[in-house]
N, C-alpha and C positions, 0 to 999 in steps of 0.2 A: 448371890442376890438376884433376885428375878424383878424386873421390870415390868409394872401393871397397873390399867387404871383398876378402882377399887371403886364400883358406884352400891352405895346399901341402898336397900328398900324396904325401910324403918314405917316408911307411911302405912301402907298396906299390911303389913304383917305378916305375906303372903310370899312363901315359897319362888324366886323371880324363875326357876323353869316355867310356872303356870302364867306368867307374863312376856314368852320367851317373844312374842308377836308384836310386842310395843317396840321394841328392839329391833329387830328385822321382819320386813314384808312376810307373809307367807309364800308367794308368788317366787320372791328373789330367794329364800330357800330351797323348797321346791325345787328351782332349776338348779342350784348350786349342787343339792344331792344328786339329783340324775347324773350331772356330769361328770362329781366324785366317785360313784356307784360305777361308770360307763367307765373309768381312767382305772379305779382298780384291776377290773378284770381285763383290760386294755392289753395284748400281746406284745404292741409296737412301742417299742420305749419313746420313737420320734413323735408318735401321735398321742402319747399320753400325755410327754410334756407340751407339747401342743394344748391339750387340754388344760393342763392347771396354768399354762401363762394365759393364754389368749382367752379362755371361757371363764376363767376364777380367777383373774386376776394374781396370779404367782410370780415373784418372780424368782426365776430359773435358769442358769447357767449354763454355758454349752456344755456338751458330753455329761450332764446331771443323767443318771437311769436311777429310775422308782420300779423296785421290784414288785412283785405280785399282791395286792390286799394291801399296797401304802394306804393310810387313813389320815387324809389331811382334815384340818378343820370344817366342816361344815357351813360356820355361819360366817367365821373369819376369814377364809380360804387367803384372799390380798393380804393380810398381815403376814404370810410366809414370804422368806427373803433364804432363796439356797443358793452357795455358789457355782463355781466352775468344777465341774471331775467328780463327782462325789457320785455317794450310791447310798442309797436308803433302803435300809433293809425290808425283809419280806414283815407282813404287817405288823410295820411300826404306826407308830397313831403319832401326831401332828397337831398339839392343840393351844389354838391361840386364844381360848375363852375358857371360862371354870364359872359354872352355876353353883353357890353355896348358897345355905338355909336362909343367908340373912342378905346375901349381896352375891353380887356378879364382878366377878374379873376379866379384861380385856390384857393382850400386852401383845408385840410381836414375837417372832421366833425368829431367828437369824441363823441361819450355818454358814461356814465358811466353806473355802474352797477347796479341794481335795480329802473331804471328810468320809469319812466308813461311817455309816449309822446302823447297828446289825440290826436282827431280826427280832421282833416283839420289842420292839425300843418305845418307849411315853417319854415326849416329849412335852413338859408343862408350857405353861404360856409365860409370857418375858425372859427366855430365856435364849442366852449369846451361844456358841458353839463357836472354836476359833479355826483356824485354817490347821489340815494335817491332822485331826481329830481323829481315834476311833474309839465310838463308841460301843462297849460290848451287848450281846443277845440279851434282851428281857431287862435291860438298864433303866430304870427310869430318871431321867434328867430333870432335876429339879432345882438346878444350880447353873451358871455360868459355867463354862468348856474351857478353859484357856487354850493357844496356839500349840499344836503339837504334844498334847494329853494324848495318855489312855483312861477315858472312865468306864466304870463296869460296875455291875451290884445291884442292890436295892437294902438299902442305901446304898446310893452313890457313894465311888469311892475315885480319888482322882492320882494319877498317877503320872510322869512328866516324863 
C-alpha cells in the first residue's frame, strides 16, 4: 500500500505537467536540479550527501553512499527520508511525486537502515522500505518493503 496525497485537476482539464509551476516556483526548481545534476555526477560520497541533506533538504544517515547517476526526486527532494549504512544503487531514481493525466500525486519515501537498493531500482512515491532490505537491480518498488525482505522483479516480488 503506498501512501499519497492525490490532488485532481477536474477544473482545467488540463494535463497538471503543463501547470507544474503552480506547484513549485520555477526558481526553487531550477536550483534543486543543478544540485541533483552536480550530486550525481559528484565522486565524494561525503560531499554528495552533503548535498542532498544541506542543499535539498534530505534526510540522510551516517555512512549512507549514493552511487553514481542516484536520481532523486526533482521537485520533492525533502520528502526523502534514508537511513543509516545503506547504499543506493548506480541509477536508481527516487520519486516522491507522479504527474498523471487527470491528477498529481505527492507521498514520502522512507528507507530504512542498513538497506541494498541495487542498480536501476524506481522507487514510487509513498513508499516504506524497512531496515536490512535488499532490493534487487532494475526492481521497481511499488509496495511497502517490510523489515528484513528480499524484493526483486517487475512486478515486484517479495521475499522474507
Amino acid at each position: 500500500m503506498r501512501r499519497y496525497q492525490k490532488i485532481e485537476d477536474k477544473a482545467t482539464h488540463i494535463n497538471p505537467l503543463w501547470r507544474m509551476y503552480h506547484f513549485i516556483k520555477f526558481t526553487k526548481l531550477f536550483k534543486q536540479t543543478l544540485f541533483i545534476e552536480l550530486a550525481r555526477f559528484m565522486p565524494s560520497l561525503r560531499l554528495k550527501r552533503w548535498i542532498y541533506r544541506a542543499c535539498l533538504g534530505m534526510q540522510v544517515g551516517k555512512h549512507t553512499a549514493f552511487a553514481y547517476k542516484v536520481m532523486p526526486d526533482v521537485i520533492y527532494p525533502h520528502l526523502i527520508r534514508i537511513g543509516d549504512n545503506c547504499v543506493i544503487g548506480y541509477n536508481t531514481t527516487i520519486l516522491t511525486h507522479e504527474f498523471l493525466v487527470t491528477e498529481w500525486r505527492v507521498g514520502k519515501v522512507i528507507i530504512g537502515n542498513h538497506t541494498l537498493v541495487g542498480a536501476n531500482v524506481t522507487i514510487l512515491p509513498g513508499v516504506t522500505i524497512g531496515d536490512y532490505v535488499r532490493i534487487g537491480a532494475g526492481t521497481v518498488v511499488n509496495k511497502d518493503v517490510p523489515d528484513g525482505a528480499l524484493a526483486y522483479g517487475n512486478p515486484m516480488q517479495i521475499r522474507k
